[in-house]
C-alpha positions in Angstrom: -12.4 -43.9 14.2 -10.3 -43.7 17.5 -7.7 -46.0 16.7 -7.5 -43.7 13.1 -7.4 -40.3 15.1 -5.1 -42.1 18.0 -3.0 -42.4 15.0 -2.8 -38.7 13.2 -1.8 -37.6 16.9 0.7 -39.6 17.0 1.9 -38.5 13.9 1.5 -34.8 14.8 3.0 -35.0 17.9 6.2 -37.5 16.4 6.6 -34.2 13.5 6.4 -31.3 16.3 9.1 -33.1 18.3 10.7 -33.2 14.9 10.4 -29.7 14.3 11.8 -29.2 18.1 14.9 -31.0 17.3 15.8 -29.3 13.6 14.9 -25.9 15.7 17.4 -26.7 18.5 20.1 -27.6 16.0 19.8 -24.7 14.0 20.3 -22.3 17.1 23.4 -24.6 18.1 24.8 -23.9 14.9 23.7 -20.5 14.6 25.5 -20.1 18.2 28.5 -21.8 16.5 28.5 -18.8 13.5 28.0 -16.2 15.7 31.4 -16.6 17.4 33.5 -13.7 16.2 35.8 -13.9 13.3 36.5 -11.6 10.0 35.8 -15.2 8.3 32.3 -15.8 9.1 31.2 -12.1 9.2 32.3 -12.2 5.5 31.4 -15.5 4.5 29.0 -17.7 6.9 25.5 -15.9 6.4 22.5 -18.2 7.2 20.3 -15.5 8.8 16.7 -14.4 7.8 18.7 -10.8 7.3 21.4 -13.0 4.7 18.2 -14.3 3.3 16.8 -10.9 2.5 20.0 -8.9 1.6 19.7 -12.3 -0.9 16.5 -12.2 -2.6 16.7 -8.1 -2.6 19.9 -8.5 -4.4 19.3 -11.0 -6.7 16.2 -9.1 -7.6 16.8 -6.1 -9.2 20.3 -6.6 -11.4 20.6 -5.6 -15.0 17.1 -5.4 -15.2 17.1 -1.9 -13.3 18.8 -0.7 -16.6 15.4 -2.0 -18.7 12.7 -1.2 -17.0 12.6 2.5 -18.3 12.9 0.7 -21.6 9.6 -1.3 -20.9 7.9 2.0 -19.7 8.4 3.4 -23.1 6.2 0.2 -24.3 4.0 0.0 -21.7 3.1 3.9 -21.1 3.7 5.8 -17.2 0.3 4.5 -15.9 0.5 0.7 -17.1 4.4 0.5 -16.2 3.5 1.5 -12.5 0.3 -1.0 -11.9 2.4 -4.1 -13.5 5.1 -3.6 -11.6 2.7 -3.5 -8.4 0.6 -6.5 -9.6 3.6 -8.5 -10.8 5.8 -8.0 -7.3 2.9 -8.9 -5.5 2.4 -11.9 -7.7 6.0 -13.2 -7.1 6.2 -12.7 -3.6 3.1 -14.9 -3.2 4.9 -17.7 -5.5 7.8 -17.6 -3.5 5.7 -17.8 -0.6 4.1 -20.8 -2.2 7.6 -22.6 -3.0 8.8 -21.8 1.0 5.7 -24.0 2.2 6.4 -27.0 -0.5 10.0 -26.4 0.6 9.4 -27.0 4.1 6.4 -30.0 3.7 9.4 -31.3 1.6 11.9 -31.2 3.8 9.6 -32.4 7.4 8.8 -35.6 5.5 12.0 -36.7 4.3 13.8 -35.8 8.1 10.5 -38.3 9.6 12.7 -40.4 7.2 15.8 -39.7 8.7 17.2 -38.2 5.6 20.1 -36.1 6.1 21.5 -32.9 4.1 23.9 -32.0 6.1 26.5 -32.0 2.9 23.5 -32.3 0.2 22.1 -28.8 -1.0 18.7 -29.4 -1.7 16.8 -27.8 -5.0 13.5 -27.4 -6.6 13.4 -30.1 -8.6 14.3 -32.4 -6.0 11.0 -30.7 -4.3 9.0 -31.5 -6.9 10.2 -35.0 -6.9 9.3 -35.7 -3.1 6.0 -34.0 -3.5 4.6 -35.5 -6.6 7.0 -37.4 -8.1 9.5 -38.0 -11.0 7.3 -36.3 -14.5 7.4 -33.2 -11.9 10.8 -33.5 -11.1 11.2 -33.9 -15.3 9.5 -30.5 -15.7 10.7 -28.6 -12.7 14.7 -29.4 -14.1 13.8 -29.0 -17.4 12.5 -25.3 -16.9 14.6 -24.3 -13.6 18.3 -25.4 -15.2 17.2 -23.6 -18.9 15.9 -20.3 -17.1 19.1 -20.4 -15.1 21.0 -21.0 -18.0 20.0 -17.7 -19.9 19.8 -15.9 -16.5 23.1 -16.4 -16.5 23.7 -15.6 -20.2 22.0 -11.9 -19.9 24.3 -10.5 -17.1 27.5 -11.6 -19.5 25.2 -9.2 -21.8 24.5 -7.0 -19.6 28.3 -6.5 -18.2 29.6 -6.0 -21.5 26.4 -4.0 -22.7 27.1 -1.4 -19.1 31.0 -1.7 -19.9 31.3 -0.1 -23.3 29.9 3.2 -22.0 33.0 3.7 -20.0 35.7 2.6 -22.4 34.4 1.9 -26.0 38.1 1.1 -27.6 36.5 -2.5 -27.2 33.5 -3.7 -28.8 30.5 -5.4 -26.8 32.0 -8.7 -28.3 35.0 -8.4 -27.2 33.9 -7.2 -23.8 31.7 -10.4 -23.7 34.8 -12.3 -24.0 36.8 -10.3 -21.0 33.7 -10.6 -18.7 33.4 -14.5 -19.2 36.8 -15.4 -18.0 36.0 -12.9 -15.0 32.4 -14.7 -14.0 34.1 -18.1 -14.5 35.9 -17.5 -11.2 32.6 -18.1 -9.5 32.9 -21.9 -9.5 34.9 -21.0 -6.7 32.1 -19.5 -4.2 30.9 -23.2 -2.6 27.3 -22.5 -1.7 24.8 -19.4 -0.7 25.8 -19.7 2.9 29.2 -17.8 1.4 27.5 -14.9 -0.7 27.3 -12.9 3.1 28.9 -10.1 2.1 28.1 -9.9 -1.7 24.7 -9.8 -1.5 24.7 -6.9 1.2 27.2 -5.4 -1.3 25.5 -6.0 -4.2 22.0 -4.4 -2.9 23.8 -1.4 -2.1 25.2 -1.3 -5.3 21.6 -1.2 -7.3 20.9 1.5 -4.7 23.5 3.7 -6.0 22.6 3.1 -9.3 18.8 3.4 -9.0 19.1 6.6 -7.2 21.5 7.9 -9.5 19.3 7.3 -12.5 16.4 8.9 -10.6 18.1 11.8 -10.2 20.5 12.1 -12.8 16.9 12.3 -15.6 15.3 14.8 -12.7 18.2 17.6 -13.1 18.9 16.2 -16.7 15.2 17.4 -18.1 12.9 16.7 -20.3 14.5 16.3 -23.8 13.6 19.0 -26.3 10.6 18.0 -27.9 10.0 14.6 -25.6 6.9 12.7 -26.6 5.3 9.5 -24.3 3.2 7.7 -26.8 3.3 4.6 -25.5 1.6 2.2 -25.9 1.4 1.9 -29.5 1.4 -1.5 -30.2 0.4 -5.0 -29.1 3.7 -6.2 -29.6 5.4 -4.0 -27.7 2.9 -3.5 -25.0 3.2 -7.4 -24.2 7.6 -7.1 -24.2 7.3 -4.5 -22.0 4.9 -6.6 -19.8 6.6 -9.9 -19.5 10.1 -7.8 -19.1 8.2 -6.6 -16.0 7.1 -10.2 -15.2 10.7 -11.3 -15.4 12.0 -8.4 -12.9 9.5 -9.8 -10.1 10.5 -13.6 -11.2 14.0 -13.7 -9.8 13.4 -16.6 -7.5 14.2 -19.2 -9.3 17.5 -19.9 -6.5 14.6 -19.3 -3.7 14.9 -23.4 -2.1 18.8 -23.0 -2.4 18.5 -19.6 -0.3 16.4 -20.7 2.3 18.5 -24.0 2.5 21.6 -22.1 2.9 19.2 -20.5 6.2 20.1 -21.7 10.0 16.0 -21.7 10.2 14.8 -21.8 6.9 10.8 -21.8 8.4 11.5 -18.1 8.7 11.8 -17.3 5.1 8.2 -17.5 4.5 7.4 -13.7 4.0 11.4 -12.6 3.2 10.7 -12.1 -0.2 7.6 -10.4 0.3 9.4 -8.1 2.2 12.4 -7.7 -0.4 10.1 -7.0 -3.4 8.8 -3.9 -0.9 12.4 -2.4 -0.7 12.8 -3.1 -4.7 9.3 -0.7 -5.3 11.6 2.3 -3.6 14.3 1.0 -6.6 12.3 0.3 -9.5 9.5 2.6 -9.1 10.7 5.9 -9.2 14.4 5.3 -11.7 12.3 4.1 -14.1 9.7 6.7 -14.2 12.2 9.5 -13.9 13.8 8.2 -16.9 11.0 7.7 -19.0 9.4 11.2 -17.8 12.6 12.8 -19.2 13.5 10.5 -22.2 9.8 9.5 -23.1 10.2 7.5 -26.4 13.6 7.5 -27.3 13.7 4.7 -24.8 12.2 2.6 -27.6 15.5 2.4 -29.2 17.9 2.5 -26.0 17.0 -0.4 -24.3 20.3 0.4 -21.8 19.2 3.4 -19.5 23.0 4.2 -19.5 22.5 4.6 -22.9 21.0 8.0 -23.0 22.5 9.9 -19.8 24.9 12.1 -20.1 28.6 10.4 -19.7 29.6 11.8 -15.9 31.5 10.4 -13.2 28.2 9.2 -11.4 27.1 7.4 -14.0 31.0 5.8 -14.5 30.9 5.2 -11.1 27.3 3.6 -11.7 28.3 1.9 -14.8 31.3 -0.1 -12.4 29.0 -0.7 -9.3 26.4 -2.4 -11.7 29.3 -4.2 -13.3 30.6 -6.1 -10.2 26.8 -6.6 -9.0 26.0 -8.8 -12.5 29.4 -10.6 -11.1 27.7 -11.2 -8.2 23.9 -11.9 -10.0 25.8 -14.0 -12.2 27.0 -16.1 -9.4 23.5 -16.2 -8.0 21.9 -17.4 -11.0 24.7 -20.3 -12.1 25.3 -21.7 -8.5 22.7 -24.3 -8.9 23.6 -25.1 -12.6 26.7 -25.9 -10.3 25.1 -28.0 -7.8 22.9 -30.1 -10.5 26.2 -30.6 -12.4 27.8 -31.9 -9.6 24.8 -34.2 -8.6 24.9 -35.8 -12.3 28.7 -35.9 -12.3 29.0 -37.5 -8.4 31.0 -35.2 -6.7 28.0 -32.6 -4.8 29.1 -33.6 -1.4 32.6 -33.5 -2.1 34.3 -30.7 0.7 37.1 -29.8 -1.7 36.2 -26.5 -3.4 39.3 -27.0 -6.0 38.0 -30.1 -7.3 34.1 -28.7 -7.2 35.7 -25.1 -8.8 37.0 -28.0 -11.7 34.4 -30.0 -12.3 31.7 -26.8 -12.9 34.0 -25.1 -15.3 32.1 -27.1 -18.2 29.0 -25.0 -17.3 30.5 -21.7 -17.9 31.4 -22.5 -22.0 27.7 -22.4 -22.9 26.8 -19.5 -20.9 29.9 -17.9 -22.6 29.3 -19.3 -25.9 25.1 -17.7 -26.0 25.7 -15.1 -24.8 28.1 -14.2 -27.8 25.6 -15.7 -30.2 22.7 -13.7 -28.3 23.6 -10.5 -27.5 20.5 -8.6 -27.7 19.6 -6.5 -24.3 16.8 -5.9 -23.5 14.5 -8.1 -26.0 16.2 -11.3 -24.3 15.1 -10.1 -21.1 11.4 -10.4 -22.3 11.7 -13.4 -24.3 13.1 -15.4 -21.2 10.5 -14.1 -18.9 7.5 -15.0 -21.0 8.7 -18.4 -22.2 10.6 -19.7 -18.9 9.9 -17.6 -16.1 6.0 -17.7 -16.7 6.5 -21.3 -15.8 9.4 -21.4 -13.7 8.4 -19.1 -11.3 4.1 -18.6 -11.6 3.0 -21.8 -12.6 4.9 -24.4 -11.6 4.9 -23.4 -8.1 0.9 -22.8 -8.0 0.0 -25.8 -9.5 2.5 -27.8 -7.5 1.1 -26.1 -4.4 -2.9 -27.1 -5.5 -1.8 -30.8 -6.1 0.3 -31.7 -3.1 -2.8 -30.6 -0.9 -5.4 -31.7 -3.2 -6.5 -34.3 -0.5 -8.2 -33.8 2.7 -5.7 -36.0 4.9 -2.6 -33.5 2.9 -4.3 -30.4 4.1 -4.7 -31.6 7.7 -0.9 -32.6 8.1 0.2 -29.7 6.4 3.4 -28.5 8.2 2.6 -24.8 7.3 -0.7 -23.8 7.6 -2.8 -21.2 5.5 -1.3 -17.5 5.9 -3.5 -15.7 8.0 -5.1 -13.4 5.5 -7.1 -16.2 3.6 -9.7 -17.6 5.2 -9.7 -21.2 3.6 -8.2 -23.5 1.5 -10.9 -23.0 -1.2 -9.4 -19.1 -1.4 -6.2 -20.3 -1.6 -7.2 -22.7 -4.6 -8.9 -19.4 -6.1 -6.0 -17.5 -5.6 -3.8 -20.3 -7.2 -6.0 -20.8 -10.0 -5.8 -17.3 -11.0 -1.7 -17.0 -10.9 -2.1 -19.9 -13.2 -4.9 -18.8 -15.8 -3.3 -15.4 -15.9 0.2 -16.0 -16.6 -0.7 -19.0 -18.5 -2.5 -16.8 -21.1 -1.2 -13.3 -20.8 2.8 -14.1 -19.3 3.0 -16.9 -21.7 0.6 -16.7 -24.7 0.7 -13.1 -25.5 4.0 -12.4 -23.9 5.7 -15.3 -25.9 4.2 -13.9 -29.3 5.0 -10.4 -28.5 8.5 -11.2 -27.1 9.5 -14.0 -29.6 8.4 -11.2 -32.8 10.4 -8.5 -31.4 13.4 -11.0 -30.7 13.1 -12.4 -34.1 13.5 -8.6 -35.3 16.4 -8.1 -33.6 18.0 -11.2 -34.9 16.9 -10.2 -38.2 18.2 -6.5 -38.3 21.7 -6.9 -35.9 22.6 -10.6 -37.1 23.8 -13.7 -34.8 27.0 -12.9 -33.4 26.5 -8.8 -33.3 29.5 -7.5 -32.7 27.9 -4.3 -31.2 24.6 -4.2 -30.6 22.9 -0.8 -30.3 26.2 0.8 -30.9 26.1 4.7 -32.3 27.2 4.4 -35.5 30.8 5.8 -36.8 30.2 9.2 -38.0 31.7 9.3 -41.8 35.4 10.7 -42.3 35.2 14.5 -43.4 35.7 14.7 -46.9 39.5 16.0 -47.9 39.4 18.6 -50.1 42.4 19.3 -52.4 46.3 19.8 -50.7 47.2 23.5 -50.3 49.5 23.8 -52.5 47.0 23.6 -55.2 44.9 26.1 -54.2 
């Protein structure tokens, strides 16, 4: 038994110094991007504030503009308690994939692995942990939730768009803003996303606080009713569009990888979901408060306020922040197409900004095919996100420590508010159970029927979905000169 515990503190003490090493290197470097210059203030963030600014951002996008939608569904009370329960929920997932992160990462540098120009992704966690079926499942899930990520904010841009200048149809506008977000293959990594993500949260700011108080002085409608919720299938849209607001960290190992100390990022997203309750809560309570439930057929909040220059000025800020989401949500599509194609640790950014062109056509292409807001939203979240984000990560978690020696040399320890690893399994199981059967089961059937309707009544291809109609031409009556 001596020799055996001789042994484990030998290991221990080989990881802490380790641990000591990666630590000094990271403030060297962090030193090294804290020497002034307009460069890397704008473009060298690895800080736990980039990381938050980050996961704040990429949280609350085009979503903001449907969750007064999925109010109308849900009804005022249950709106409120899922978005409490579901943002709680994903922070503790996230939390989940930063400790697999880190275990990951600690064992492969005891093996003197290096990623110095290697960008390291959740799949390739779930590789190192438990091996290739993971990995399998982990891509499979990650890269197709990514993919349609991607395709709503093309959606969403051209959805936001046409309520500034409607000469164009949302088609057309699809078109425009796909040649615009293709310029993204140009941003190399999320070390350079600095200053868009601190742009981009204040932009969905603006825009929440303007839709707050833009329904408060707007009013109740004439005869407003709140009847929701009516239905089981729209009761379960509106809850897994909620479950994909809170689900946003798919790019979570890619952020903390871009961090110079990426051991702090442990409770960042916790701590972003809390700023995103001051966002989501009250805009999409005002709006359904004044709207009630002619939401059910505006799934756009733009949709119904009356045309001003705050909401323009709204409408634009939103539109470069799904730029920005969009950038967010394709960069590792980027990275795994460069790791099949050979060229990921390539430094020249022309020849990277070439090769991931191919990944824009099919993001263009859905998202022409697709262009339903709103009910896409939903159907993503309970059919990818469920897994992506909820179960994946807690199951992966349960199994990497399912043995005694796992949970002794566990780089990250338990969080101090459970008391054992048998709560933690609890808690685990239950993210699983749940989402399994409500996210997934009756989310998916509720989602997939309404998105099947929309298919059915707009048609593939819409080329304006939820546009007013034309009002008919006045009839002419006879020329004067008859009269």
């Amino acid at each position: 038994v001596l020799p055996q515990k001789q042994a484990e503190e030998a290991i221990m003490g080989r990881s802490s110094i380790i641990e000591d090493e990666l630590e000094q290197e990271a403030d060297g470097v962090e030193e090294k991007a804290r020497g002034f210059s307009t460069k890397s203030f704008l473009w060298h963030g690895g800080s736990a504030w980039d990381a938050w600014f980050s996961c704040a951002s990429n949280q609350v996008a085009q979503v903001l503009l449907t969750l007064p939608y999925s109010f109308s569904q849900l009804g005022m009370v249950s709106g409120v308690i899922l978005q409490l329960f579901y943002g709680f929920m994903g922070g503790w997932t996230a939390y989940l994939i930063s400790v697999l992160y880190v275990e990951y990462r600690t064992r492969k540098e005891k093996e003197n692995a290096s990623f110095r120009n290697h960008v390291i992704q959740w799949f390739e966690v779930l590789d190192g942990l438990l091996g290739p079926f993971w990995k399998a499942i982990g891509l499979a899930f990650n890269c197709t939730f990514l993919l349609f990520g991607s395709v709503i904010q093309l959606i969403a841009c051209a959805s936001n768009i046409y309520y500034i200048d409607d000469r164009l149809d949302k088609r057309t506008w699809t078109y425009v803003f796909g040649a615009c977000c293709a310029t993204t293959v140009f941003i190399p990594s999320f070390h350079n996303y600095r200053i868009w993500s601190f742009l981009g949260l204040g932009m969905t700011t603006y825009t929440a606080w303007y839709l707050t108080i833009a329904a408060a002085v707007h009013g109740q409608v004439e005869g407003v009713t709140h009847t929701g919720p009516t239905r089981f299938v729209l009761y379960f849209t509106g809850a897994t569009n909620i479950l994909y607001t809170f689900g946003g960290h798919a790019v979570t190992v890619e952020i903390m990888h871009a961090m110079w100390k990426p051991r702090k990022f442990k409770y960042i997203y916790f701590l972003a979901t809390l700023y995103v309750f001051t966002l989501t809560l009250p805009s999409a309570a005002a709006v359904y408060w004044a709207f009630g439930d002619q939401l059910l057929n505006h799934s756009n909040a733009f949709s119904l306020l009356p045309k001003s220059g705050w909401r323009d000025a709204a409408v634009i800020l939103m539109l470069i922040h799904q730029f920005i989401t969009f950038g967010f949500a394709c960069t590792p599509l980027y990275f795994v197409w460069e790791k099949v194609i050979g060229i990921h640790d390539t430094e020249s950014i022309c020849m990277r900004a070439l090769a991931r062109l191919p990944v824009v056509i099919p993001i263009w292409f859905l998202a022409i095919v697709f262009p339903f807001f709103g009910p896409i939203n939903s159907a993503v979240g309970a059919l990818l996100v469920s897994f992506t984000v909820y179960i994946i990560p807690a199951m992966a978690h349960m199994l990497t420590y399912r043995t005694p020696s796992a949970r002794q040399n566990a780089v990250e320890k338990l969080p101090f508010f459970l008391p054992s690893w048998t709560a933690m399994y609890v808690v685990n199981a239950f993210v699983v159970g749940w989402v399994l059967v409500v996210g997934f089961g009756l989310g998916g059937w509720a989602s997939v029927t309404n998105f099947v309707k929309q298919v059915d009544t707009f048609g593939l291809f819409a080329k304006c979905y939820q546009c007013p109609k034309p009002h008919p031409p006045a009839a002419s009556g006879p020329p004067p000169w008859l009269h």
